[in-house]
N, C-alpha and C positions, 0 to 999 in steps of 0.2 A: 486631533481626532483620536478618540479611544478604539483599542481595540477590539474587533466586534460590531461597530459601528456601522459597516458598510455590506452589503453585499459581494462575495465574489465570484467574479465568470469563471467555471473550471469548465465549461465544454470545449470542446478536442485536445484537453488534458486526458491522462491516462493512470490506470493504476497498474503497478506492473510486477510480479513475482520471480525468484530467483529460490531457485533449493540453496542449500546452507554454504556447498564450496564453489558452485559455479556458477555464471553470467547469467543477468536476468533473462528468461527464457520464454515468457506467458505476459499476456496482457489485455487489458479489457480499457477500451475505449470509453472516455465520461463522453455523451451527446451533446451536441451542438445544443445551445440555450440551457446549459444546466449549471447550476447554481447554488450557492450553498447562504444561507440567508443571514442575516447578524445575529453570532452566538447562537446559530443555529450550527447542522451538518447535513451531509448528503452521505446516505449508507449504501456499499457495493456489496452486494452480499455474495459471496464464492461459492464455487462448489467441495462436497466434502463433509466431516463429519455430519454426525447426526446427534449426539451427544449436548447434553445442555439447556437450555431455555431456549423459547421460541425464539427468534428476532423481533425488532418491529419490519413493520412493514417495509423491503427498501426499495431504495430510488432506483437504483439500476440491480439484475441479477447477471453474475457473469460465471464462466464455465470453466478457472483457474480451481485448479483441485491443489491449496495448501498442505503441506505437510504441516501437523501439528507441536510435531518437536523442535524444528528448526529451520529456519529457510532468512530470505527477505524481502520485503515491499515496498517500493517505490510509487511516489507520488509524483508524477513526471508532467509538465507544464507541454508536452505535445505529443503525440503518439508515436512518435519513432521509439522501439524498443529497444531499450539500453544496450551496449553491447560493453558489459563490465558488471563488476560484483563477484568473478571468482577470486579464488585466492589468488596474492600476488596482483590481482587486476583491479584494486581499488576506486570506486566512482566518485571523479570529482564532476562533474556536467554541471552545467547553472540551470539547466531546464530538470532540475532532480528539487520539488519544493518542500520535500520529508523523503526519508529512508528511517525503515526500523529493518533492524535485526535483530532476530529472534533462536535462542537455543543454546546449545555447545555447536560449537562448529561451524557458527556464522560467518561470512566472510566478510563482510562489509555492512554498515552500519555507522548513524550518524552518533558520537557523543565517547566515552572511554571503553563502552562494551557494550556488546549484544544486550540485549532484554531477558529472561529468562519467558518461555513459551507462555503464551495466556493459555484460556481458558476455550472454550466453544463459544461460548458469548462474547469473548473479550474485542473489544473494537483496537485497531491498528493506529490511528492515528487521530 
């Protein structure tokens, strides 16, 4: 099986945000029967800037106001909101299916270092 291949179920997955030094704090539930298609995506679109290019259209709107300099987002396989991502409180959880961190000052993130901040447009994951 190639990757891409298949359809994936993320509903009652979640996407979940954390500011830069402390526990993720916000989160927006994906709907029951929601899905993201092969080599396709499903976009959450946040609240917050206004800065940038329109989006397309997205699949879900949620009401997580990001900071633009630095923070983190979780990609969580069930809706229980993380309780980890500050400093010192590092997330291992196996229901965690991405983390990006973003900025100076990120606390946790998956890979050797945070990300440097995108853009208005920039997609998370």
């Amino acid at each position: 099986m190639r990757p891409g291949s298949n359809s994936v179920a993320i509903g009652g997955w979640s996407v979940q945000y954390g500011s830069a030094s402390n526990d993720f704090s916000q989160k927006v539930d994906l709907p029951a029967g929601a899905t993201v298609a092969p080599e396709g995506y499903y976009l959450v679109q946040l609240s917050g800037g206004t800065t940038g290019s329109a989006l397309p259209t997205a699949d879900l709107t949620g009401s997580v106001n990001m900071s633009a300099s630095a923070g983190k987002v979780a990609l969580v396989k069930d809706t229980t909101l993380l309780t980890c991502g500050a400093t010192g409180n590092s997330c291992s959880s196996a229901s965690i299916a991405d983390l990006v961190g973003y900025g100076n000052g990120a606390s946790d993130y998956e890979g050797a270092a945070a990300t440097a901040p995108g853009g208005a447009t920039d997609a998370m994951f």
